[in-house]
N, C-alpha and C positions, 0 to 999 in steps of 0.2 A: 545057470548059464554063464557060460565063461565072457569075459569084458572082451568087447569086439569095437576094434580100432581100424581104421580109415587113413592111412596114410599117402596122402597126395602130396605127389611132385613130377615135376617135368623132369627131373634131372637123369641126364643117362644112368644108367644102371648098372655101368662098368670102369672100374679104374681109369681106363685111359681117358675117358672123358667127363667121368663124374667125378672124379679124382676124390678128395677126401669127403664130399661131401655121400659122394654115393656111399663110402666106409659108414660114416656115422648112420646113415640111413639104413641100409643094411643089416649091421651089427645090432642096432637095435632095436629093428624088428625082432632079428632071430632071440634075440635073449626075451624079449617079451615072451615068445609062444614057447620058449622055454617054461615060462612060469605059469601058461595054462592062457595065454589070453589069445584074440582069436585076430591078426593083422593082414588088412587085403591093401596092397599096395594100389593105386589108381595113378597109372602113367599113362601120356599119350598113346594112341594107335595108332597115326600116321607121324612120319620124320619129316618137316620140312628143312630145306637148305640153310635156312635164314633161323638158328636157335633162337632170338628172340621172337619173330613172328610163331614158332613152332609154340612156344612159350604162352604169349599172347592168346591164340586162336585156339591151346588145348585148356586154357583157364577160362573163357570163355561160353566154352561147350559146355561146363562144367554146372552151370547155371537149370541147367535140364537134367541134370542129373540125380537119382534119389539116393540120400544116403541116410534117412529116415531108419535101415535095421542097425548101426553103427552106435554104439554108446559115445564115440569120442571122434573126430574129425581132425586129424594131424594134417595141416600143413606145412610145408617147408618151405622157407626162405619167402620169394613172391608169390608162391602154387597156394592157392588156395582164397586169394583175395577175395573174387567173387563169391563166393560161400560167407565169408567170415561175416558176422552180425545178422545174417539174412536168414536163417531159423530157426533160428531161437536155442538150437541144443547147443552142447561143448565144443568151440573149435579151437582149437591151438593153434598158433600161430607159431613153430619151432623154427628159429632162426639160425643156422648153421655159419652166413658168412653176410654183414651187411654190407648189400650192395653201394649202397651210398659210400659207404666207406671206402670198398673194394675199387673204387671207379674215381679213385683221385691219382690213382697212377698207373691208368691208361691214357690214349689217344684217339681221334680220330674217330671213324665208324666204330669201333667199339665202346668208345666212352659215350656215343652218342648211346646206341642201343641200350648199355648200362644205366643210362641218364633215366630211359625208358622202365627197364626192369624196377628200378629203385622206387619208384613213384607207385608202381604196382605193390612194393613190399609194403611202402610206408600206410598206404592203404590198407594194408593186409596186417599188419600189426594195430592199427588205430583202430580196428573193429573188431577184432578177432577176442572170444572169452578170456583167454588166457595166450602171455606171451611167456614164451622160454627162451634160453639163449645157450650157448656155453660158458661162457667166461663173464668176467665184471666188467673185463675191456668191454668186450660185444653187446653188454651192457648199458654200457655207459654210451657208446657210439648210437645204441638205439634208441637212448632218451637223448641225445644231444639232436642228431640227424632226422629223427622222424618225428620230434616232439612228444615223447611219449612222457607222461606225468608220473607214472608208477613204473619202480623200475622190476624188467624182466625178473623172472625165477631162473635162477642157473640150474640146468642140468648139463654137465662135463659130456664130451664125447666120449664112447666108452671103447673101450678095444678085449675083443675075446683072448686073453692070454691062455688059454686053455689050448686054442687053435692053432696059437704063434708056438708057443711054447714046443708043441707037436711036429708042428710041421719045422721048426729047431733041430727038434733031436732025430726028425728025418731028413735032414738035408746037413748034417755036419760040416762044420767049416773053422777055420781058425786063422788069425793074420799071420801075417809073412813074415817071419823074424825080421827078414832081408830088408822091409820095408815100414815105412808110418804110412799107413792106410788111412785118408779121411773120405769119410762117403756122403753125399748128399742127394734127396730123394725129394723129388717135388714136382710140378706143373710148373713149365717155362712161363710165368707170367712178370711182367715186369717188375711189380711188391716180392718179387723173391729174392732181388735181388745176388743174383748169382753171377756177375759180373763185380760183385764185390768176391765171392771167393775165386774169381778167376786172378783178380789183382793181387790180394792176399796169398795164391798159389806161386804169382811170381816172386813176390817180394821174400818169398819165405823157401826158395828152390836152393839157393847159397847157402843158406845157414842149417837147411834142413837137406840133403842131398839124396837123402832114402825115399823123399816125399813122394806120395802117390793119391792122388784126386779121383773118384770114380764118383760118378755122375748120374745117375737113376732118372729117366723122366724124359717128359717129350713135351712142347706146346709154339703158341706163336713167338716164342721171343729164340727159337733154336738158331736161326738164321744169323742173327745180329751177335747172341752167345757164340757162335762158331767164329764169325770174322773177329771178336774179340781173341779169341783162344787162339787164330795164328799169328794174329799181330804179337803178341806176348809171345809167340815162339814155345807153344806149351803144350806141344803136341806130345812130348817124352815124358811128360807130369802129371796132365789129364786126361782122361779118358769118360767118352761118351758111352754110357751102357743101352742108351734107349726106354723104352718101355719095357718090362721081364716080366715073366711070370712068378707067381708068389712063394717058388722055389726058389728059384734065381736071387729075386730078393732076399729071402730069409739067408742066404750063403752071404752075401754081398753084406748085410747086416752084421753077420759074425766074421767077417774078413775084414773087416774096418776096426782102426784103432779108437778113431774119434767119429762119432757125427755133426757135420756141420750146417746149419740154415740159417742165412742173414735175413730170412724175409723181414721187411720193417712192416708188414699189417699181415694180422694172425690175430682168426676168428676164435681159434684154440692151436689148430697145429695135431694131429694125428699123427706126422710120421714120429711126434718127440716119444711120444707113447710106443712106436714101436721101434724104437730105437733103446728106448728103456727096457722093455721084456727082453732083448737082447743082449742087455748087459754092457750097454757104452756110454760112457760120457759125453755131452753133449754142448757144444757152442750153438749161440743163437744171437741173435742180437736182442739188448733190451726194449723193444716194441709191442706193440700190439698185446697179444696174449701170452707170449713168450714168456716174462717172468711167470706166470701163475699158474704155469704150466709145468716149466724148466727148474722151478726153483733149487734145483740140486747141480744145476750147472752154471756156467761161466757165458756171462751176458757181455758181448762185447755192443762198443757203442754204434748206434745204428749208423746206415749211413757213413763207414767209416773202416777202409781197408785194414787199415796199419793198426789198428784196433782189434780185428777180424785174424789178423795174422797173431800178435802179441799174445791172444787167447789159445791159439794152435799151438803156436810154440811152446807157452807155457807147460798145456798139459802134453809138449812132445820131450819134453825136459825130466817130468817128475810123474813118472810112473806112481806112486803112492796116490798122489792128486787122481790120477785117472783111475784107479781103481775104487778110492774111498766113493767119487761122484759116480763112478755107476754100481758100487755096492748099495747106495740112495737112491738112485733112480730104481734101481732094481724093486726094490722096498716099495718105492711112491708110485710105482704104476700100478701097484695091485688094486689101487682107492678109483682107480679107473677102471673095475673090470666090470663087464659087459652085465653079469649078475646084479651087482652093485649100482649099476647106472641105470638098471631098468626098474630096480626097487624105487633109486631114488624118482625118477621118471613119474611112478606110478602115485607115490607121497605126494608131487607135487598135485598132481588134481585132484589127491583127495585133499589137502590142504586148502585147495584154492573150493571146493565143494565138499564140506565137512559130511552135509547130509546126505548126501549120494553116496551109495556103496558100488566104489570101483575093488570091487573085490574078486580075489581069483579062488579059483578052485583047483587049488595047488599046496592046501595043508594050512598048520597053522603059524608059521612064518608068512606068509601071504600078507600082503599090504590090505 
C-alpha cells in the first residue's frame, strides 16, 4: 500500500493569497504522489470574512474529524494544533513561516490576530511528533519564540524546475539592451521591505538613467507603497505589474537584469529559487533566511537603502559579476528540486521513526 499523508491547512490555495506558502504546500504535495505516495489535502469548507476566526473555527472542527486511514498527518504553520499529541499516531508539525516572528513588523488589528495565530502554532509545535522547518533561521526562531528544546529537522522549500523551466521555454523573453531591468516579486507586507527599493530606485535614477523597477505582487501595504512612489516622483522608473499570471511572470523573470528582495524576515524566500531557475542574480538583504538561501548572491545590509542601491549598481557595472552569480544560482537551485525535497521530506520521518516503513512503491530508489 502506498504511504498516504494528510496534509492540513487553512491556507488559501492560490498565489494571490497564499502566496509562498501555498507554493511550498503544493509543490510538495505533487512531487510526493509523484513518488507513489497517496496526499489528501484537508482545507476548510466555508470562507469566513475574518481569516483568523476562519482559521480558528476550521482547526477546531478538526477535533471530530477521523484521520485514523492516514499513515502521516502534515500540519502547516498553526493548522493542525488541535490534533497534534491527541492520538497517538505521526503528526508533523511543518512550519513554513513563524508566526511569532512574522508579527513583529506589523500593527494594529493585525498584529493583534497574529498575536492569536502564534499561540496556536506554539501550541502546535510543543505537541506535535515531529517538527520541520525550512531553514536554520526558522529554526532557530522556533526554539527561541516557542521554546522548543530540540531543534527542528530542516526540510528546504522546494520548487519544480522541470515546470519552470517549461513554461521558460514557452513564454520566451529577454532584457532590453536599452534598459537595466530590476524585478521584484513578493506579497506587500511590511518585512518586505520594499519602500527600501523604492528609495534605493531613487537614489540610483542619476547614476543609472537606463534604470527600470517592475514590481510583481499586490497586498496591504500597496496604498502606503504608492504614496511613496509619487512622493519620489518615480513614476518614469517604476512600475506596478500587479498580480500575473505564471506566464506573465516567467517573461517578467527573463526580462530582468537583476532580482531584487530587501525583505529583513525570510522563512526561506521561494521567489530567490525562482529567480534562480531563471538565470539571475540576485540582491537581498542579509536577514532572516536570505543568506542560506541566496548564498551565490550579494547581501546588502538590511534595513538600509544606500546599501540596497550600492549592491544594484555594482552588479549594474560588471556584467561578468552578474553572469558568474547567476551561472551559481543556476547550479544551486537544482539541490532544491521538488524530487530532491520530497526524498529529503520522506528521510526525515524515517529518520525520526527508524522502525516504521514509510516506504513507497515506486522502485528501488524509494526512501
Amino acid at each position: 500500500m502506498p504511504l498516504r499523508l494528510a496534509f492540513v491547512t487553512s491556507t488559501p490555495l492560490d498565489v494571490v493569497r497564499g502566496s509562498g506558502t501555498f507554493h511550498g504546500i503544493a509543490t510538495l504535495a505533487r512531487a510526493l504522489e509523484a513518488l507513489g505516495c497517496e496526499v489528501q489535502l484537508v482545507t476548510p469548507r466555508l470562507r469566513w470574512p475574518v481569516y483568523t476566526l476562519e482559521r480558528l473555527w476550521f482547526n477546531e472542527r478538526l477535533r471530530w474529524r477521523d484521520f485514523g486511514g492516514f499513515d502521516v498527518v502534515v500540519g502547516f504553520d498553526m493548522d493542525g494544533y488541535r490534533l497534534a499529541g491527541g492520538s497517538g499516531g505521526l503528526h508533523v508539525a511543518s512550519i513554513k513561516g513563524v508566526i511569532a516572528d512574522e508579527m513583529r513588523f506589523e500593527r494594529g488589528a493585525t498584529r493583534a490576530s497574529m498575536c492569536i495565530q502564534a499561540a496556536c502554532e506554539r501550541r502546535h509545535v510543543r505537541r506535535a511528533s515531529l517538527v520541520m522547518t525550512t531553514s536554520h533561521y526558522a529554526a532557530g526562531r522556533l526554539q527561541e519564540l516557542y521554546g522548543l528544546t530540540e531543534k527542528p529537522r530542516i526540510v528546504p522549500e522546494a520548487i519544480d524546475l522541470e515546470g519552470w523551466r517549461e513554461r521558460f521555454a514557452q513564454n520566451p523573453a529577454a532584457p532590453d539592451p536599452g534598459q537595466f531591468t530590476v524585478l521584484s516579486v513578493c506579497r506587500f507586507y511590511p518585512r518586505k521591505r520594499l519602500e527600501l527599493l523604492l528609495e534605493a530606485a531613487q537614489r540610483l535614477r542619476g547614476r543609472i538613467p537606463e534604470l527600470q523597477v517592475r514590481i510583481v505582487g499586490g497586498g496591504p501595504e500597496a496604498g502606503r507603497l504608492r504614496r511613496i512612489w509619487r512622493e519620489k516622483r518615480l513614476e518614469k522608473t517604476v512600475r506596478w505589474l500587479g498580480d500575473v499570471s505564471p506566464d506573465v511572470l516567467a517573461r517578467a523573470y527573463q526580462r530582468c537584469d537583476v532580482f531584487v528582495l530587501p525583505s529583513v524576515q525570510e522563512g526561506f524566500g521561494i521567489v530567490f529559487l525562482e529567480a534562480m531557475a531563471a538565470g539571475k542574480p540576485i540582491v537581498a538583504a542579509r536577514a532572516g533566511a536570505a543568506p542560506e538561501v541566496v548564498a551565490q548572491g550579494l547581501l546588502a545590509k538590511p534595513e538600509n537603502a544606500e546599501s540596497l542601491a550600492r549592491a544594484i549598481a555594482r552588479l549594474h557595472q560588471d556584467r561578468a559579476l552578474r553572469d558568474s552569480l547567476a551561472e551559481r544560482g543556476w547550479r544551486a537551485v537544482e539541490q532544491f528540486d521538488a524530487p530532491k525535497v520530497a526524498q529529503a521530506f520522506l528521510g526525515e520521518l524515517s529518520a525520526y521513526e527508524p522502525d516504521r516503513k514509510f516506504r513507497l512503491d515506486a522502485g528501488p530508489d524509494a526512501p
